[in-house]
MDAnalysis code that builds the backbone (N, CA, C; Angstrom):
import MDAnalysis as mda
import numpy as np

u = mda.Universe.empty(483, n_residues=161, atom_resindex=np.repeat(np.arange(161), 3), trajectory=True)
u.add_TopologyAttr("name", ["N", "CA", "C"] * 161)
u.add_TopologyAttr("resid", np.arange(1, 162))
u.add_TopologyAttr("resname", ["UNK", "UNK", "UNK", "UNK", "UNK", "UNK", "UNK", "UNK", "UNK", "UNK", "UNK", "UNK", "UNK", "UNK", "UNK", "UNK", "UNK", "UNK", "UNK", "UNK", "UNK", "UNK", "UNK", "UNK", "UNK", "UNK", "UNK", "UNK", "UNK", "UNK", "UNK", "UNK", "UNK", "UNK", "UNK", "UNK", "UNK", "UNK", "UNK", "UNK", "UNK", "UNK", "UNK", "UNK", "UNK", "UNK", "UNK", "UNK", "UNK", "UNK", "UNK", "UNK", "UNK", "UNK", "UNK", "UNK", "UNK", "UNK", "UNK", "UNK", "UNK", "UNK", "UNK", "UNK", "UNK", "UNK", "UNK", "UNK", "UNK", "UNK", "UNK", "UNK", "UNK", "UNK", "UNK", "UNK", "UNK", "UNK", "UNK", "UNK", "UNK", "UNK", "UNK", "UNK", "UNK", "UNK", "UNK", "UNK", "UNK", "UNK", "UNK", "UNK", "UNK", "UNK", "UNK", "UNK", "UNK", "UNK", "UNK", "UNK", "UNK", "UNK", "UNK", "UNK", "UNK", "UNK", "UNK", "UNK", "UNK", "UNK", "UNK", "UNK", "UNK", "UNK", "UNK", "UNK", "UNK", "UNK", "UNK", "UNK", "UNK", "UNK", "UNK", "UNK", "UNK", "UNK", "UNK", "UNK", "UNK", "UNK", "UNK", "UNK", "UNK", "UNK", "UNK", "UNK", "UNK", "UNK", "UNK", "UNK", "UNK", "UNK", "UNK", "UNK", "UNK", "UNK", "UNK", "UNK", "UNK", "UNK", "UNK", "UNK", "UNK", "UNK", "UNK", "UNK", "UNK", "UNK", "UNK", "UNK", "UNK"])
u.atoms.positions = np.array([
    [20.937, -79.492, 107.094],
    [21.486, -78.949, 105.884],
    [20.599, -77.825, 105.407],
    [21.120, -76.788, 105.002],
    [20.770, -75.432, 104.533],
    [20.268, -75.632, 103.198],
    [18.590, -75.263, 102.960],
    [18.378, -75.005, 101.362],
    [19.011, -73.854, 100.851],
    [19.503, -74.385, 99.495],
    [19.146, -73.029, 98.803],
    [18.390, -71.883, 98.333],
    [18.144, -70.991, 99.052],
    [17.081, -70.039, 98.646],
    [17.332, -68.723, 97.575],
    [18.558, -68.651, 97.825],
    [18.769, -67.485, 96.661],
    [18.532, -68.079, 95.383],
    [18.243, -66.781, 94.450],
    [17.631, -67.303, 92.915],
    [19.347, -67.546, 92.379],
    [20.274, -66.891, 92.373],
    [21.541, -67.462, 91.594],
    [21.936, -68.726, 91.714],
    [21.235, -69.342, 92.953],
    [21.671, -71.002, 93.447],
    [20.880, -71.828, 93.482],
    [19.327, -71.556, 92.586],
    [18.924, -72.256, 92.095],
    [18.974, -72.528, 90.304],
    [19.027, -73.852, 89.924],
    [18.856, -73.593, 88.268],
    [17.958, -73.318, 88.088],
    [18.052, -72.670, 86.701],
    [17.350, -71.909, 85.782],
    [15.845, -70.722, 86.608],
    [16.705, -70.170, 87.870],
    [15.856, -69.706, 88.541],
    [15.507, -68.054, 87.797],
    [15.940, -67.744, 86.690],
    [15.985, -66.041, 85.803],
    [15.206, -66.898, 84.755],
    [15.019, -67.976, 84.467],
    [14.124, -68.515, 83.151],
    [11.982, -68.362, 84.073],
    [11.411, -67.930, 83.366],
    [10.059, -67.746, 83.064],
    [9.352, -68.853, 83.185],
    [8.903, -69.894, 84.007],
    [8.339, -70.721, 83.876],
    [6.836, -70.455, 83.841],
    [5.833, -69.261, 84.000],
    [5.043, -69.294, 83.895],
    [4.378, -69.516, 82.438],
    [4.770, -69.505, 81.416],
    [4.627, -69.754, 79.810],
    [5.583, -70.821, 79.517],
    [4.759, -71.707, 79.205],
    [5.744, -73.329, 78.337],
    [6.499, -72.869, 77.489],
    [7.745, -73.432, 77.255],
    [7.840, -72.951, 75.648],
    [7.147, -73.565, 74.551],
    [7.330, -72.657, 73.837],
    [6.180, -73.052, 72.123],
    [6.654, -74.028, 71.544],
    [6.008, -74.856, 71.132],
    [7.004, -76.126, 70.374],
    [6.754, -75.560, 68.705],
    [7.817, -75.418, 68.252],
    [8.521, -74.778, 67.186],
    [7.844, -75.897, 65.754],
    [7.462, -75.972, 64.691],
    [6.988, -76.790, 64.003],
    [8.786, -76.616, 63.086],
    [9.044, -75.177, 62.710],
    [10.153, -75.288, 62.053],
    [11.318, -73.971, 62.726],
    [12.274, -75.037, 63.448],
    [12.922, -73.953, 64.519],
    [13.916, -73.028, 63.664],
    [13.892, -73.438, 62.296],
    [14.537, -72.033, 61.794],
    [14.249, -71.499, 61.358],
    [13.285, -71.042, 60.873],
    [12.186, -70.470, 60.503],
    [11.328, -69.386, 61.861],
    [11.520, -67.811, 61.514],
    [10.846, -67.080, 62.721],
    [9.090, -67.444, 62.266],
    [9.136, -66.917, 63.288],
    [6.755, -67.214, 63.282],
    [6.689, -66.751, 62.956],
    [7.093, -65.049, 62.603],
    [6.716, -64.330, 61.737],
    [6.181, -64.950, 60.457],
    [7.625, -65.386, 59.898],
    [7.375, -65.448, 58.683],
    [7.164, -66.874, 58.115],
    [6.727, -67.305, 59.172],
    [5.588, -68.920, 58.725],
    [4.575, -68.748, 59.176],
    [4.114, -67.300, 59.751],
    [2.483, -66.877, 59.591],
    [2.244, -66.343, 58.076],
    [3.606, -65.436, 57.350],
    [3.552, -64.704, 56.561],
    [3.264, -65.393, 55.241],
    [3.856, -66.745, 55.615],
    [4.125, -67.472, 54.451],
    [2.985, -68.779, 54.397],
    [2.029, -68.524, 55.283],
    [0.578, -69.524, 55.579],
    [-0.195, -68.508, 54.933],
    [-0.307, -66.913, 55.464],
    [-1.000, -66.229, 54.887],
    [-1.000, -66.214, 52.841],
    [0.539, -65.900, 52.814],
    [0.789, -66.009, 51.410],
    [0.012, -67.449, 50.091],
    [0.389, -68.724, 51.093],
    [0.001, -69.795, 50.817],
    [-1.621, -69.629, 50.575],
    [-2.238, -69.352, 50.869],
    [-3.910, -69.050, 52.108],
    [-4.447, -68.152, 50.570],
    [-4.209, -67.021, 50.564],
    [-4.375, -65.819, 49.086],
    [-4.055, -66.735, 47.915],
    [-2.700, -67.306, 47.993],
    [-2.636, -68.138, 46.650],
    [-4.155, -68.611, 46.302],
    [-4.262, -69.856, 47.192],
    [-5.413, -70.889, 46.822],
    [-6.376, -70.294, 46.822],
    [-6.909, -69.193, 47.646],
    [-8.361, -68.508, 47.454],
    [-8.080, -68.296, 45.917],
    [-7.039, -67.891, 45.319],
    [-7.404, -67.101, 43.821],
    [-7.263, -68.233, 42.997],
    [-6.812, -69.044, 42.900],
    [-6.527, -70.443, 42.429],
    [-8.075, -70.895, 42.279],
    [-8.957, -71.329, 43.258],
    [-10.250, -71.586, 43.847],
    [-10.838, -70.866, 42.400],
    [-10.064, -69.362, 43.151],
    [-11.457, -68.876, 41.939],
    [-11.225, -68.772, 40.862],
    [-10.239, -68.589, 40.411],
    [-9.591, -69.295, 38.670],
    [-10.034, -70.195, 38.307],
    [-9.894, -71.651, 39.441],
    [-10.357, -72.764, 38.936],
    [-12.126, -72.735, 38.316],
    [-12.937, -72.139, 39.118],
    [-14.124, -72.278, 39.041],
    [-14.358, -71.250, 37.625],
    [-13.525, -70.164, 37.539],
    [-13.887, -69.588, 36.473],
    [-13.363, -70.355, 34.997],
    [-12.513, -71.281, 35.515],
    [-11.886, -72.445, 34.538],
    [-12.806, -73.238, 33.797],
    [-13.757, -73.574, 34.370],
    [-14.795, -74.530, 34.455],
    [-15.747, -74.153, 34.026],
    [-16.093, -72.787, 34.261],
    [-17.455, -72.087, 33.754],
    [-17.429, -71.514, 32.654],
    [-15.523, -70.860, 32.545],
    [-15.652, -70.881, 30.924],
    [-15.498, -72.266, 29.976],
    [-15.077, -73.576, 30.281],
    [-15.492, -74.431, 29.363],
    [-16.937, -75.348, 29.058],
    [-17.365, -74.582, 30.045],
    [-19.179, -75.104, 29.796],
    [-19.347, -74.416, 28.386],
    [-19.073, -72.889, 28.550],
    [-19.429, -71.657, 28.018],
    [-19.211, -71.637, 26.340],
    [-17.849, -72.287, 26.256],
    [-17.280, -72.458, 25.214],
    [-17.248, -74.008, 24.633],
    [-17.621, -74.938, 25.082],
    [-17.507, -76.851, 24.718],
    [-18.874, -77.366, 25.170],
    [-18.975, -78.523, 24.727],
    [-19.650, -79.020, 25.152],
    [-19.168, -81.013, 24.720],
    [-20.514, -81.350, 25.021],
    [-20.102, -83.124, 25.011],
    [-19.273, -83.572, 25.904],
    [-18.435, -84.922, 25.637],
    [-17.132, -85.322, 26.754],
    [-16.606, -84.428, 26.795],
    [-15.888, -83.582, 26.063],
    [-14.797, -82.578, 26.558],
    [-14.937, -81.765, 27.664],
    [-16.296, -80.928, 27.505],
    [-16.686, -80.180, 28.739],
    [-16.994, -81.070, 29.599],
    [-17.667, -82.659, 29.816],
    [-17.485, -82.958, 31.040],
    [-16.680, -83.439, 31.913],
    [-15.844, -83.935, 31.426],
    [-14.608, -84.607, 31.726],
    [-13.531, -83.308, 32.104],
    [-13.375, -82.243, 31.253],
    [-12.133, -81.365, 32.245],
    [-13.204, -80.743, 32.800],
    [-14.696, -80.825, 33.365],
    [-15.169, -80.025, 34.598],
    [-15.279, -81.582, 35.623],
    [-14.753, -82.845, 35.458],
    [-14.529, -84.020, 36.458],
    [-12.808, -83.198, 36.659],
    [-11.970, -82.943, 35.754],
    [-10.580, -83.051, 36.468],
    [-10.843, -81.665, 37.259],
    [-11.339, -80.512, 36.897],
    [-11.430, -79.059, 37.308],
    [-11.857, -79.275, 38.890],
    [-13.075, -80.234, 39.056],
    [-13.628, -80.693, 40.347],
    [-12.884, -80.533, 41.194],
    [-11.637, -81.652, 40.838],
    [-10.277, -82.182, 42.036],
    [-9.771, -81.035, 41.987],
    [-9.204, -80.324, 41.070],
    [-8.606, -78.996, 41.084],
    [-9.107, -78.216, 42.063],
    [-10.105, -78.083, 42.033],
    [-10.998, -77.133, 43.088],
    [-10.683, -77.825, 44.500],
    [-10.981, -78.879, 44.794],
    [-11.323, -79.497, 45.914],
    [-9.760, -79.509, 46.695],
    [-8.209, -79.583, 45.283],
    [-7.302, -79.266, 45.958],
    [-6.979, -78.080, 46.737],
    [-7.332, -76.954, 45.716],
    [-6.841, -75.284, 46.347],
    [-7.913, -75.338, 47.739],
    [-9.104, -75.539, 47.880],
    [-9.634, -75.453, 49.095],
    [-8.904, -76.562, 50.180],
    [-7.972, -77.841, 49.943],
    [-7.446, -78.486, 51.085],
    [-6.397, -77.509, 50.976],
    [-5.615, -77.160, 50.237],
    [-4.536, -75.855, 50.532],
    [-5.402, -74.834, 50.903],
    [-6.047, -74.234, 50.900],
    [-6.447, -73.125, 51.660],
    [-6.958, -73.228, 52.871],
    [-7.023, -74.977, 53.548],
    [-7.582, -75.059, 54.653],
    [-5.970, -75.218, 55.651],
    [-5.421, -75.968, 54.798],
    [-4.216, -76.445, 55.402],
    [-2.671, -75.866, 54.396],
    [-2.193, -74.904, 54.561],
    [-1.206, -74.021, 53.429],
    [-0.059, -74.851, 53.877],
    [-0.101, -75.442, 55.123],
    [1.449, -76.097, 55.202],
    [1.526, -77.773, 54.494],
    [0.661, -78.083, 54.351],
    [0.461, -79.876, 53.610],
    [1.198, -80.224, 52.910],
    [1.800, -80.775, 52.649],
    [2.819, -81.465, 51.250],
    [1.458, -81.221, 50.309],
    [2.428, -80.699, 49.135],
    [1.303, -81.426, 47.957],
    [1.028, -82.513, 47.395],
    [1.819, -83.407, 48.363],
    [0.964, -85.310, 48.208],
    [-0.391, -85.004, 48.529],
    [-0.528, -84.517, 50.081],
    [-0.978, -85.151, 50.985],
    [-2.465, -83.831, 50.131],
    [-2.252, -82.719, 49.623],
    [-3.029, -82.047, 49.384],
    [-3.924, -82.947, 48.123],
    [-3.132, -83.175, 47.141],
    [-3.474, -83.851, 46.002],
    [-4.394, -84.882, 46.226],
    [-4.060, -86.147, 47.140],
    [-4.653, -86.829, 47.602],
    [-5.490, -86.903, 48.177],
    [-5.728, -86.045, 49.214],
    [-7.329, -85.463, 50.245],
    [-7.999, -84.982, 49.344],
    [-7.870, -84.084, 48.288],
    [-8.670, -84.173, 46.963],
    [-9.470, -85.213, 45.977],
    [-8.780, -86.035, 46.113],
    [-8.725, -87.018, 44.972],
    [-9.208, -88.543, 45.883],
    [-9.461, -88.171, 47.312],
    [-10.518, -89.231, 47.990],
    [-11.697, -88.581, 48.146],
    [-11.726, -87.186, 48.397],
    [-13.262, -86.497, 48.464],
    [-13.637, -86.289, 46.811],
    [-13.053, -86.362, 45.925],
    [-13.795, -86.580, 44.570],
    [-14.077, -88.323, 44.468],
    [-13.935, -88.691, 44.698],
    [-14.189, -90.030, 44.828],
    [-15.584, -90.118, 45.810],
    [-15.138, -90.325, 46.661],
    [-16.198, -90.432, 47.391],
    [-17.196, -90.136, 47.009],
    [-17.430, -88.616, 46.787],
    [-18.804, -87.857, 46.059],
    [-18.988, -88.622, 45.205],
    [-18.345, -89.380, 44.130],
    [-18.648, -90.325, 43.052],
    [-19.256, -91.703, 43.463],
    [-18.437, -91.889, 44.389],
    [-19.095, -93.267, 44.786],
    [-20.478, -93.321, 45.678],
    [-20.343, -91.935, 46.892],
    [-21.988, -91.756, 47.218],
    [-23.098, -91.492, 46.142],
    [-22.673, -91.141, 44.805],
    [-23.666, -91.121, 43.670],
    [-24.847, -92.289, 43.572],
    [-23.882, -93.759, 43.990],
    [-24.423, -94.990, 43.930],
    [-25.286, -95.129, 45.078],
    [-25.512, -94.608, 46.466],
    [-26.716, -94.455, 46.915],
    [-27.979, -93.781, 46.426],
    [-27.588, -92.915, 45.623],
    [-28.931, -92.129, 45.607],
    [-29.431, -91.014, 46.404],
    [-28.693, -91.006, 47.542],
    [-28.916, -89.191, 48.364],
    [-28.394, -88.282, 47.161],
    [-27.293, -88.441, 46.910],
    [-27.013, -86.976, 46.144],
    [-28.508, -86.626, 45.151],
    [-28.668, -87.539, 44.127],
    [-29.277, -87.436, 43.512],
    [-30.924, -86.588, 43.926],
    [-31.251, -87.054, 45.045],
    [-32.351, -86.499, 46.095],
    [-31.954, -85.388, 46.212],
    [-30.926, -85.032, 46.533],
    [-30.637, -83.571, 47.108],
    [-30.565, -82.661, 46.116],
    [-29.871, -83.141, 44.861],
    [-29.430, -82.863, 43.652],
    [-30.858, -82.243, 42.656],
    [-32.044, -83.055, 43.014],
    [-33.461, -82.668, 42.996],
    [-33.871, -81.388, 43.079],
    [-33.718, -81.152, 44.545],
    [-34.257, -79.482, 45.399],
    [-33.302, -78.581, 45.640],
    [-31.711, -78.836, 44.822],
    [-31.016, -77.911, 45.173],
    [-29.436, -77.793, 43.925],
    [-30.034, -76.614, 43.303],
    [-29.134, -76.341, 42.170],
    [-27.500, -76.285, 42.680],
    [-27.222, -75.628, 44.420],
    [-25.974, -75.861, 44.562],
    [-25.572, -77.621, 44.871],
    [-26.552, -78.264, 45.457],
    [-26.517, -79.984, 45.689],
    [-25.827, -80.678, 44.527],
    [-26.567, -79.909, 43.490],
    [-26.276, -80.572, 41.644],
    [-24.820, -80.244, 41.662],
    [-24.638, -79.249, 42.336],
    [-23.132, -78.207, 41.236],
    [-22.013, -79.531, 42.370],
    [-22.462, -79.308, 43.498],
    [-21.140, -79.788, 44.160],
    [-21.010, -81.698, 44.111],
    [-22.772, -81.788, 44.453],
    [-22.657, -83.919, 44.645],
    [-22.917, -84.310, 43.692],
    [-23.332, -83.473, 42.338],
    [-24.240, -84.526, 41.034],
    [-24.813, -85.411, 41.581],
    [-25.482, -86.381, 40.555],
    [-26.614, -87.215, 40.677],
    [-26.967, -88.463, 40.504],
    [-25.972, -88.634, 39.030],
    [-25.151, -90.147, 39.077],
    [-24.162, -90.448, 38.859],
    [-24.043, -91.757, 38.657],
    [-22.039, -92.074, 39.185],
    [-21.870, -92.432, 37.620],
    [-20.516, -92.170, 37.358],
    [-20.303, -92.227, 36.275],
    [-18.508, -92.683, 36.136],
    [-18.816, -93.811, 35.905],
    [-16.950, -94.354, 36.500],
    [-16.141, -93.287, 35.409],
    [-15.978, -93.285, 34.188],
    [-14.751, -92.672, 33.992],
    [-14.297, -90.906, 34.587],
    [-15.386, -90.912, 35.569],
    [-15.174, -89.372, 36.007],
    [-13.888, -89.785, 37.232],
    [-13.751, -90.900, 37.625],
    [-13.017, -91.618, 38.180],
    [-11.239, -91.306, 37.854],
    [-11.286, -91.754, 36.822],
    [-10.696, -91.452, 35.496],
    [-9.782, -90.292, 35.972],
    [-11.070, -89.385, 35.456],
    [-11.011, -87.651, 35.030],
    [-10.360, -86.809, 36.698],
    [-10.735, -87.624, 37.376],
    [-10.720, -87.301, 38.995],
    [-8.789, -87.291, 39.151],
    [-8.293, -88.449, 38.879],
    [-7.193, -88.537, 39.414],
    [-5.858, -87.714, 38.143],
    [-6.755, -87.206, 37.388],
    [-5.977, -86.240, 36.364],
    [-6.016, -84.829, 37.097],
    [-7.444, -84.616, 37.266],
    [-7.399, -82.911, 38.166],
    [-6.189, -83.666, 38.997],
    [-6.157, -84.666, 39.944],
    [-5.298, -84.321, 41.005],
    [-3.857, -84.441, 40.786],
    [-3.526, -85.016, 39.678],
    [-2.015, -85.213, 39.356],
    [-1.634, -83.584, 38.806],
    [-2.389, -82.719, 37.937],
    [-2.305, -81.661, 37.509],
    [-1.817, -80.802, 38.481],
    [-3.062, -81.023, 39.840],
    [-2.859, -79.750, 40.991],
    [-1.703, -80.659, 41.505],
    [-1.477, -81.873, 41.947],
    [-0.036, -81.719, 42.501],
    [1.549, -81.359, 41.988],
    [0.964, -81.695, 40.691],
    [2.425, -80.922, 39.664],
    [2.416, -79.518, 40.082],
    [1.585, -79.054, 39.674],
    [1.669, -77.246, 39.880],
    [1.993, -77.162, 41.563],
    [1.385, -77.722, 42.225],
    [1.764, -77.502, 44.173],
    [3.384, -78.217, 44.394],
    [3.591, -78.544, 43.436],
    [5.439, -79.358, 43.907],
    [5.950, -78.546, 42.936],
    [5.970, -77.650, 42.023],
    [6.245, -76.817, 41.298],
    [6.859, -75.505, 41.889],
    [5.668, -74.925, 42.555],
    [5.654, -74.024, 43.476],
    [6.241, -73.945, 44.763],
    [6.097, -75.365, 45.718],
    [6.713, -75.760, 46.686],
    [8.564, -75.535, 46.554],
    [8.819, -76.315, 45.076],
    [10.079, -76.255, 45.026],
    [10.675, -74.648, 44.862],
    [10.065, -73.999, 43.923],
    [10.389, -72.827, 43.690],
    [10.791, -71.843, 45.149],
    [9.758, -71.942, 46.328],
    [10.160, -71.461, 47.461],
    [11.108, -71.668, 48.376],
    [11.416, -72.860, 47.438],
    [13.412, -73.569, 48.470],
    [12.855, -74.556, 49.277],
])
């Protein structure tokens, strides 16, 4: 029996097999414009980031007592959200809110070892980012930044369709 050798009598012998195809995250959607729209996402949160921090530095500036510390505990998560959106622009804003709002935690709860506090010692940025001791209602204050940033990120989300 005779192979087939011509390319018309084999399948898909005019298709490219040297390149896989791309597996599509959203097949209606061109790459273009879910690079365009990662980039877009990406600029948001950098300026967000830095809003937030200028958020924070003006209520040192202007308050003091609980007030200033407690919205610079929710401002924290705030921050810690726009940087998981700026690491990851495609995330649900659950999943953003939440990866926030376990790394503010955490930092709170490593308080109760005592490294931060060490570090927090010899290094003014150590202080700004791990503080030094734990202080439960920052706990509190923690899961307010993150309900805030996920309102505003499902806000926005929806607005884009």
């Amino acid at each position: 029996m005779k192979k087939p050798t011509e390319p018309a009598s084999i399948p898909d012998a005019d298709r490219d097999t040297r390149t896989p195809p791309r597996s599509d995250p959203s097949p209606n959607r061109p790459r273009r414009t879910r690079d365009r729209t990662a980039r877009t996402a990406r600029t948001v949160a950098a300026v967000a980031a830095a809003g937030t921090v200028a958020a924070g530095l003006a209520v040192r500036a202007v308050a003091d007592g609980a007030f200033a510390k407690y919205a610079g505990s929710a401002l924290y998560t705030v921050l810690l959200c726009a940087l998981v959106a700026l690491c990851a622009p495609r995330a649900r804003p659950v999943v953003v809110a939440l990866t926030a709002l376990g790394l503010s935690w955490a930092v709170e709860f490593a308080q109760l070892t005592g490294v931060p506090a060490e570090l927090s010692a010899h290094s003014a940025a150590a202080r700004l980012v791990l503080g030094s001791t734990f202080n439960a209602p920052d706990l509190f204050w923690y899961a307010v930044g993150a309900a805030g940033a996920w309102a505003v990120l499902r806000a926005a989300a929806r607005a884009r369709g």
